[in-house]
Residue, then its C-alpha position, 0 to 999 in steps of 0.5 A: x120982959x127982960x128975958x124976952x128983950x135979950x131973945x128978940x135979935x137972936x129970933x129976928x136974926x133967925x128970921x132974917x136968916x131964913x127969909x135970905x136962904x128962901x129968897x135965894x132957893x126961889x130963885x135958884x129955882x127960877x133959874x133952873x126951872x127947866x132942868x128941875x122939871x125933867x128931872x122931876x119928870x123922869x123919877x115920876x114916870x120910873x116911880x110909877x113903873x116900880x110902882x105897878x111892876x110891884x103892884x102886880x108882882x108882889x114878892x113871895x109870902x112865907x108859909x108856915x108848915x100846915x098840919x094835915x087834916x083828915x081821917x083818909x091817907x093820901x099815898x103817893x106812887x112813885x116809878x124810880x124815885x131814888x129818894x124814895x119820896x117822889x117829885x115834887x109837883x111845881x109850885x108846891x100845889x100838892x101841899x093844898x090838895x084835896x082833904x078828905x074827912x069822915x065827919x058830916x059837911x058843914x051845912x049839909x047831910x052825912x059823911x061825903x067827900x069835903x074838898x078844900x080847894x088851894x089858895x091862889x094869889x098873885x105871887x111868885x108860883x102864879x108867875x113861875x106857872x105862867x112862863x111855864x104856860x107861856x112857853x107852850x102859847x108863844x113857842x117862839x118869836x117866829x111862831x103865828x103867836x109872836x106876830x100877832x102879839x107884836x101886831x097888837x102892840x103896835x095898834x095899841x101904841x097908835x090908839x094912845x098917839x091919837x088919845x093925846x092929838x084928840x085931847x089937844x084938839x079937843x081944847x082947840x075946838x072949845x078955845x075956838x068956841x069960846x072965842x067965837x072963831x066960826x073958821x077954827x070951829x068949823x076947822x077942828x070939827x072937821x079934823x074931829x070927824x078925820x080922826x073919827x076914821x083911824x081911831x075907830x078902825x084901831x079899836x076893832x083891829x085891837x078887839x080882833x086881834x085880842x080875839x085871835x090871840x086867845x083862839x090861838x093860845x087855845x089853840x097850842x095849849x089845847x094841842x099840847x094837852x091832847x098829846x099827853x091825855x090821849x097817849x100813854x095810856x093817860x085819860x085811863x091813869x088820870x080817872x083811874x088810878x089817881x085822884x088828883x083830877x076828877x074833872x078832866x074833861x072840864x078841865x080840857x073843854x072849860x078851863x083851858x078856854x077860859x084861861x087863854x081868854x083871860x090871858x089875851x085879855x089881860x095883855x090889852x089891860x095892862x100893856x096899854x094902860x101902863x103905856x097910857x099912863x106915862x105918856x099921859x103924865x109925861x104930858x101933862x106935867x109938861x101943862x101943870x108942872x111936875x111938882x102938883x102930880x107928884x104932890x096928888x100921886x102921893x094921895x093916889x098912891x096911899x089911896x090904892x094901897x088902901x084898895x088893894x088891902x080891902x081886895x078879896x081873894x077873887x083868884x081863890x073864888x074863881x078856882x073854887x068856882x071852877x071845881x065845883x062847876x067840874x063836880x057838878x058836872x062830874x056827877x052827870x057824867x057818872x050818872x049817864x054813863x051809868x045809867x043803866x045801873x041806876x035805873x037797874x036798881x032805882x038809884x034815881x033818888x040818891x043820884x038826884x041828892x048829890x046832883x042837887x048837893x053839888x048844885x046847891x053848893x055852887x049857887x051858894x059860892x057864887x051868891x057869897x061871891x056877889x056879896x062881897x063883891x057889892x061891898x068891893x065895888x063901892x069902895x073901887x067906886x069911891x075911890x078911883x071915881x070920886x076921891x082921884x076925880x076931885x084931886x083931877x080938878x085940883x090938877x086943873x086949876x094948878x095954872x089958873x091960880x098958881x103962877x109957874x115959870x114954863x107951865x100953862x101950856x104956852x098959851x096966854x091968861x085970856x079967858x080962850x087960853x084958860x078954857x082951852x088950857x083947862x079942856x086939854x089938861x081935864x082930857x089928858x087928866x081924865x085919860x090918865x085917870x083911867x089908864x090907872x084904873x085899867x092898872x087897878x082894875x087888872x090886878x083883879x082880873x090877874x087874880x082870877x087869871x092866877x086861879x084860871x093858871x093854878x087849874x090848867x098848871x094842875x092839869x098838866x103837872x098831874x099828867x106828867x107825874x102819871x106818865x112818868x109812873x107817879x100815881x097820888x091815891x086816896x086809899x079807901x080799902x080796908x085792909x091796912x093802908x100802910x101795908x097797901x102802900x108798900x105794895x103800891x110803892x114798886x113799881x113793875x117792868x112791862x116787856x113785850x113778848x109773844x109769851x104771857x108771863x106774870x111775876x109776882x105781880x100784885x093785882x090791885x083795884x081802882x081804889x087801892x084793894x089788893x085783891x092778889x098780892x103776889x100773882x105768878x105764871x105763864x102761858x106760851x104764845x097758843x096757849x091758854x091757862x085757867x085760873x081761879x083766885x084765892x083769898x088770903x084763907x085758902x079760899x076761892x071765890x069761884x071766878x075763873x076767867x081764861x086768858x088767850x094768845x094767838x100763835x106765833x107770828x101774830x100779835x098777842x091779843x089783849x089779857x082779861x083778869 
């Protein structure tokens, strides 16, 4: 007890003490409430800025060295590398390229073809690719591309300045109602039905203007790879010589379509409800105070990154979609355009095994994909529609039961002014609310835009390494590898002459057989020459095929071998 009697002043004056310094903060408060709550506000909107720029730009991911797997050897051929390694293709995709293995599928029948397809994220190579892509779509501010882009932005910035006038109406015609003012009823309604006209013309020019924009980007990149596959030679090279891509046309046809879709898209889902969510907030903190959006962003901000960590890759599975869908296609491309050979020797059945092989594979990545997207759904669900919903309420009554200075509104503490107070915060809340979902939601659909990127970048890196005389073969032949690939390594200079001439050139086939290592001779313009092949033996095979040129003053015809 006497202990206790000797601690009691000091506590009580510790009391005291603090109650003196909270009166004070109170107060101080009070007086400077106005500044405090823009203050507030600006670091909320720029927190929520950081915070979607760092939602769908993440920073990069170290990868550690991945050892390769397989039993084939993957050669790389390179024209006037000077390191004697090749370029690099961007981004670093051809460290995650096609593995070829010996052994039997998973799940399946005998030693095929196992494609292990890249993974793709939302990271720094995903936006590297995608200026690269863009540069191509949008050549430049003056170009058709640019105009429409700006003319979208501005229905889309005047679609959010109607959201907030109808979310005010909206609370005026039910305070109108609740008080049983019949003028200012009949008053806003008819105003409702006004606004009707604009609001709706906004959202179809929105939707048209999104529709031109992804037929215009199809429409350049499409252009543009035109160019590159049918010049040079390159359709050829790409199927022939190198095995990178075996789905050109699906690329071309499919992806590219798909692609500018997604991106025309995905400017619409982001631009705008980043906007929306500012003004929205900006708006409402001004009704509710800064003080309780900052307190539930903190709760939506954890449950979010909840979210996002439970997000499967759904980039990766619409890529690997995608090439199976280009397998499946493939395999009835080869088989009608050999046909006759086919039927020629009753092949029907074993075309039909791999046609149904490459089905059944797709059906069974897509079912795996459906699945997990139930158990993703739920959780989205769950989450951005009843957990932030509930804290949505908990927003609204924050004027009701809490008594802020400069916060409700400006109306008074009648029943009319608390309904209609209640109605426009629930409405700025509820257009808040799915901004940010929009914001959550396009994270998955920059995923897939990431998968939709990696193909189309794929595409145009391979044709240019193929101009340029860099040729990436799985070898088969067998005959030492390693021997090939120093035969495979030189590459020739091709000089155009009325003359036929052959220097030492190798004749290589398809799928890396050296069929003549060293082939040398001459045939002048008019002339002709027959020749046989011989084996490393000395032996030949019998085949002669004659090689023709047309006199001098003409154009030399094409060379058969």
């Amino acid at each position: 007890m006497a202990i206790q009697s000797r601690f009691e002043p000091i506590v009580d004056s510790l009391k005291m003490n603090a109650f003196n310094y909270g009166a004070r903060a109170l107060v101080s408060y009070r007086q400077n409430h106005r500044r405090i709550q823009k203050t507030l506000q600006i670091g909320y909107i720029g927190f929520i800025l950081v915070a979607v720029v760092r939602t769908l730009n993440p920073p990069p991911k170290k990868k550690g060295k991945r050892k390769s797997e397989g039993e084939g050897v993957s050669v790389s051929v390179g024209a006037g590398d000077e390191d004697g390694k090749g370029k690099a293709n961007a981004a670093g995709a051809r460290e995650d390229e096609v593995e070829e293995g010996g052994g039997k599928k998973k799940g399946g029948k005998g030693g095929g073809r196992r494609s292990k397809s890249p993974r793709v994220e939302v990271d720094h190579i995903f936006f590297q690719r995608l200026r690269r892509i863009l540069r191509i779509v949008i050549p430049g501010l003056r170009s058709k591309e640019a105009g429409l882009l700006m003319l979208h932005t501005l229905f889309l910035v005047f679609r959010t300045m109607l959201s907030l006038y109808i979310a005010d109406l909206d609370g005026r015609i039910v305070s109108a109602l609740v008080r049983s003012q019949t003028k200012q009823f009949i008053l806003g309604i008819a105003w409702w039905m006004t606004v009707a006209i604009p609001a709706t013309y906004t959202n179809s020019m929105i939707e048209f203007l999104q529709s031109k924009l992804a037929l215009s980007y199809r429409t350049r990149l499409t252009k543009k790879v035109h160019e590159m596959y049918l010049s040079d030679m390159t359709f050829y090279k790409l199927g022939n010589l190198d095995d990178r891509i075996r789905n050109a046309d699906q690329l071309i046809t499919v992806d590219v379509a798909k692609f500018s879709k997604s991106l025309s898209d995905l400017y619409s889902n982001i631009a705008k409800p980043i906007l929306d969510v500012c003004l929205y907030n900006y708006k409402l903190s001004e009704r509710v105070g800064a003080e309780a959006l900052i307190g539930i962003n903190l709760l939506v901000q954890g449950s979010a990154a909840l979210l996002k960590a439970v997000t499967p890759p759904f980039g990766q599975y619409a890529a690997t979609e995608q090439q199976l869908e280009g397998e499946f296609r493939s395999l009835h491309s080869r088989l009608i355009e050999n046909a006759e050979e086919v039927a020629l020797y009753r092949g029907q059945h074993a075309e039909q095994n791999a046609i149904e092989r490459a089905y059944f594979s797709l059906i069974k990545h897509v079912n795996r994909v459906y699945k997990i997207r139930i158990v993703h759904s739920m959780t989205e669900e769950g989450i951005i529609k009843w957990l932030w919903g509930s804290l949505g309420l908990c927003i609204c009554a924050v004027p009701v039961f809490v008594k802020m200075p400069g916060v409700g509104g400006g109306g008074g503490f009648d029943l009319g002014s608390r309904t209609e107070s209640f109605v426009t915060n629930r409405r700025l809340l509820l257009s808040s609310s799915d901004a940010f979902g929009r914001v959550m939601y396009s994270y998955k659909e920059l995923s897939e835009l990431a998968g939709y990127t990696a193909r189309v970048s794929e595409l145009l890196d391979t044709m240019e390494d193929v101009k340029r005389g860099r040729f990436q073969k799985k070898l088969v032949s067998s005959a030492s590898t390693e021997e090939n690939a120093k035969v495979l390594e030189g590459r020739g200079q091709v000089v155009e002459s009325d003359d036929v001439e052959f220097v030492n050139v190798p004749i290589v086939s398809p799928n890396g057989d050296i069929l003549i290592r060293a082939l040398s001779f001459k045939v002048k313009a008019g002339g002709s020459k027959c020749l046989e092949a011989v084996d490393e033996e000395g032996g030949g095979d019998g085949n002669t095929d004659e090689l023709e040129t047309k006199g001098e003053g003409q154009e030399t015809q094409a060379i058969h071998l």
